[in-house]
C-alpha positions, -999 to 999 in steps of 0.1 A, spaced: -293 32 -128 -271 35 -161 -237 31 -162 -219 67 -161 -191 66 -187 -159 71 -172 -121 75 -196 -92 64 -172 -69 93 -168 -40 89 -189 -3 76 -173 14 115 -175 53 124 -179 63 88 -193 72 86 -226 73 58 -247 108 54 -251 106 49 -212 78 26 -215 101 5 -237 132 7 -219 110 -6 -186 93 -38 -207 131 -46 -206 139 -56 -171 147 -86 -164 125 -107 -142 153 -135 -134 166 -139 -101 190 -113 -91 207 -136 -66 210 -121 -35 201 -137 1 184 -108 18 150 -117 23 125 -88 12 86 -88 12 66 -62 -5 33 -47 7 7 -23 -16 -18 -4 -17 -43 -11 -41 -67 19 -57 -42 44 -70 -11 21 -64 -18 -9 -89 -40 3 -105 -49 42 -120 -82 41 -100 -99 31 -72 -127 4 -74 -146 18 -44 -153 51 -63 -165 31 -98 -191 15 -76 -200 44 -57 -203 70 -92 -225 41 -109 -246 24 -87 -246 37 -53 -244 72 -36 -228 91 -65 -198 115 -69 -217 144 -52 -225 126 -26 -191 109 -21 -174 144 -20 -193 148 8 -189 117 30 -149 120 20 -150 155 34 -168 143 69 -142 117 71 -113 145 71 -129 165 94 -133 142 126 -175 144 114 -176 110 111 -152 81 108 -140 63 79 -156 32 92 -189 51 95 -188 67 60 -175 36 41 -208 15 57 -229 39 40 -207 42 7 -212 5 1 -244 2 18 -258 27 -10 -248 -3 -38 -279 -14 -59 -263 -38 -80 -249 -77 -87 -216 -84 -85 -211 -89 -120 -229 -66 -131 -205 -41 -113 -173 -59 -121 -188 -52 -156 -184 -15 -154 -150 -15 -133 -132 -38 -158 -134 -13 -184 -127 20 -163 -99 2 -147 -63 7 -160 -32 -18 -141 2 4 -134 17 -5 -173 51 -23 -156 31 -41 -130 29 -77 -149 68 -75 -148 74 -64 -113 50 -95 -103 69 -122 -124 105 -106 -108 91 -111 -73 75 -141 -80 108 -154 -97 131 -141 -65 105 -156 -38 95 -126 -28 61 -121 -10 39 -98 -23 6 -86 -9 -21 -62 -10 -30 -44 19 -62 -23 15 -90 -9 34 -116 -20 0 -131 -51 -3 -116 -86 -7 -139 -103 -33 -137 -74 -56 -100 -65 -52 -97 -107 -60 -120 -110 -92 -103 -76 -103 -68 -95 -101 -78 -125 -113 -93 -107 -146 -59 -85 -152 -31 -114 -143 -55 -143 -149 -58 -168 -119 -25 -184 -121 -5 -153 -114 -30 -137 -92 -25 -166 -64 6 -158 -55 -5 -125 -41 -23 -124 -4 -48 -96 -4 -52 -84 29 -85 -68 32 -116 -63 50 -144 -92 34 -177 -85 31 -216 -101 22 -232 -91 -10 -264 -107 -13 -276 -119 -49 -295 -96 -64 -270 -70 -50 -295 -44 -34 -272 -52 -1 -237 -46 2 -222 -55 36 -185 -53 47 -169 -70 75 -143 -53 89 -109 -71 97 -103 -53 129 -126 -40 154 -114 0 147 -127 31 136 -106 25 103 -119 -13 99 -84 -24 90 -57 -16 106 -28 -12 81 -5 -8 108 -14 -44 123 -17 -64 99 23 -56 84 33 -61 119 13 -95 123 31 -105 89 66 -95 102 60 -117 135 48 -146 113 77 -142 94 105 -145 120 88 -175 138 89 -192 103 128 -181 93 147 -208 103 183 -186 103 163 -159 124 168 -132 94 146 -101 98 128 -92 61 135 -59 45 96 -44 43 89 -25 11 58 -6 9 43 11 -20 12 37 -20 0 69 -32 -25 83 -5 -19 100 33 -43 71 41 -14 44 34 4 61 65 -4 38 92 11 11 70 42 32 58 55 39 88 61 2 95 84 -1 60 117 1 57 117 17 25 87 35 13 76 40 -23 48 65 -31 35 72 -65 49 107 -82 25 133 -78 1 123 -55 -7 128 -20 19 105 0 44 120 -17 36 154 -14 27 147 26 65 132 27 79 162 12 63 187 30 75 165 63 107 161 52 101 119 54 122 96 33 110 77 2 113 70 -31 90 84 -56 75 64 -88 58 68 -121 58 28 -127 65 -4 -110 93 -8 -132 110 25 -110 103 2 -77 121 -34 -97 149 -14 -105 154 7 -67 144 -29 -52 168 -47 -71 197 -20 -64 189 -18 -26 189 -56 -21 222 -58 -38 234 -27 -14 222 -45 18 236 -81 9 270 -62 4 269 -45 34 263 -74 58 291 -93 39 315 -60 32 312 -57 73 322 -91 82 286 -95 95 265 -130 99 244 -135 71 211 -131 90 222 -96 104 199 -70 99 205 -35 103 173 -21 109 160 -47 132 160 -25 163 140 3 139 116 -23 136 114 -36 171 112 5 187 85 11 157 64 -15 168 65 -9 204 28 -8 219 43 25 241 59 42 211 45 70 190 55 65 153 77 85 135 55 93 108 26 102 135 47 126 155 52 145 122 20 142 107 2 178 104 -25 188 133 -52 189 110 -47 152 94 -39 135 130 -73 121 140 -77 110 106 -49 92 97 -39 83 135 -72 82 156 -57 59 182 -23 75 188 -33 110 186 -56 112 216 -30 112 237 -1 128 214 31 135 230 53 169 210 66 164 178 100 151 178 127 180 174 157 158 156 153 129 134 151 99 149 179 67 143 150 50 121 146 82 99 181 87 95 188 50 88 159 49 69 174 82 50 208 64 42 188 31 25 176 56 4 207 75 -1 223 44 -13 199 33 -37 203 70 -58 
């Protein structure tokens, strides 16, 4: 099957005077003790579009047919785990040969280079978190930053066999769920890890950055939330009245990161505080409770629950009638960073 040409959408409502002012940012270290670890989405986040969908349009089960299995996903048809085997089973193509097409419809967020040298540079974690595929999300990093920047980020993703000649594409799911990967999990398994390894016992400040209702399950375990202007997390946040910050470029997210680090290492000083105080420790602890209902599930719309929360929602409790501590401490983060 021939390639089908595809023009990346341009980057809209950023002008270039903006574009230069954000190549300006420093990537030193801003100096500040609060330990802060950032998670993202991938397709949509990083970069403009998603690598699934370049595969699928070319070489697999094409856009008509994607529209389709998309739409049997957000109905309760099928699940996603269900519709993705078939999206990727439909591949007919090597592995080069596919990374060949997706390098050239692929565009990276413009400021995202700079964002990664200012975490890197304040020893900051960063990591993908996606429901795609390892090996390609890997060889697409490793071709936009080059290998030596690209190790420093942990992709956490579901792996998968791709044979040779590339007439079968397999994934192998991380977790044993109708979603494969459980976003939810895997941030929480990171934030356990990291308090057995903290020697002082401080609690890291969880930034997460998406575009899609699908990065939910992983939002609701942030402390500050990022979604991409525009799209569909931040419409589904404003419609529900959830806190975050919006984005046109990861330069927006260095510069609110930077501010809201600053804010919290003040406060724990300003209030004669321990060091390794955290605030929003308890949000995290309730959050993660195996009998609590997320915040961000209780207000997620009737339509989008089985979807987005398949596990949760079988058993769903009423929607909460005043915003919870989390949301409201969650609200004044925000607040502060404005």
């Amino acid at each position: 099957m021939a390639p089908v040409t595809i023009t990346p959408p341009a980057i809209q409502g950023i002008s270039l005077s903006s574009l230069r002012r954000q190549s300006s940012l420093s990537t030193s270290s801003i100096g500040t003790k609060r330990k802060v670890i950032c998670f993202s989405d991938f397709d949509g986040t990083i970069f403009m579009q998603d690598t699934g969908h370049i595969l699928f349009n070319n070489f697999g089960c094409g856009s008509e047919r994607r529209k389709i299995l998309d739409e049997q996903i957000y109905s309760g048809e099928r699940t996603f785990r269900e519709v993705s085997e078939e999206m990727w089973g439909s591949l007919d193509v090597p592995f080069d040969d596919g990374f060949e097409v997706m390098k050239e419809a692929l565009e990276i967020d413009s400021c995202f280079h700079t964002f990664h040298k200012f975490c890197i540079n304040n020893d900051i974690p960063f990591n993908v978190i996606s429901a795609g595929l390892k090996p390609v999300l890997r060889r697409v990093l490793d071709h936009f930053l080059g290998e030596e920047e690209s190790k420093h980020i942990e992709i956490v993703a579901n792996d998968a066999t791709i044979s040779s000649d590339g007439s079968q594409w397999k994934p192998v799911w991380l977790h044993d769920t109708e979603l494969g990967h459980d976003k939810a999990k895997s941030i929480n398994d990171y934030k356990d890890s990291a308090r057995l390894r903290a020697d002082d016992g401080t609690i890291p400040m969880i930034v997460f950055i998406g575009d899609g209702v699908s990065d939910l399950p992983a939002a609701q375990e942030a402390d500050v939330l990022f979604a991409r202007r525009g799209l569909r997390l931040e419409e589904y946040c404003v419609e529900n009245k959830l806190p975050y910050i919006p984005f046109d470029t990861f330069a927006d997210i260095q510069r609110e990161v930077t501010k809201i680090a600053k804010i919290d290492d003040e406060k724990t000083k300003g209030q004669g505080l321990p060091s390794n105080f955290n605030p929003r420790a308890n949000m995290w602890r309730r959050v993660s409770s195996k009998t609590a209902i997320p915040i961000f599930a209780a207000m997620t719309p009737k339509d989008e629950k089985m979807f987005v929360w398949p596990e949760i929602f079988t058993q769903l409790k009423a929607p909460l009638n005043d915003p919870p501590l989390e949301v409201q401490e969650l609200s004044a983060v925000a607040a502060l960073a404005a």
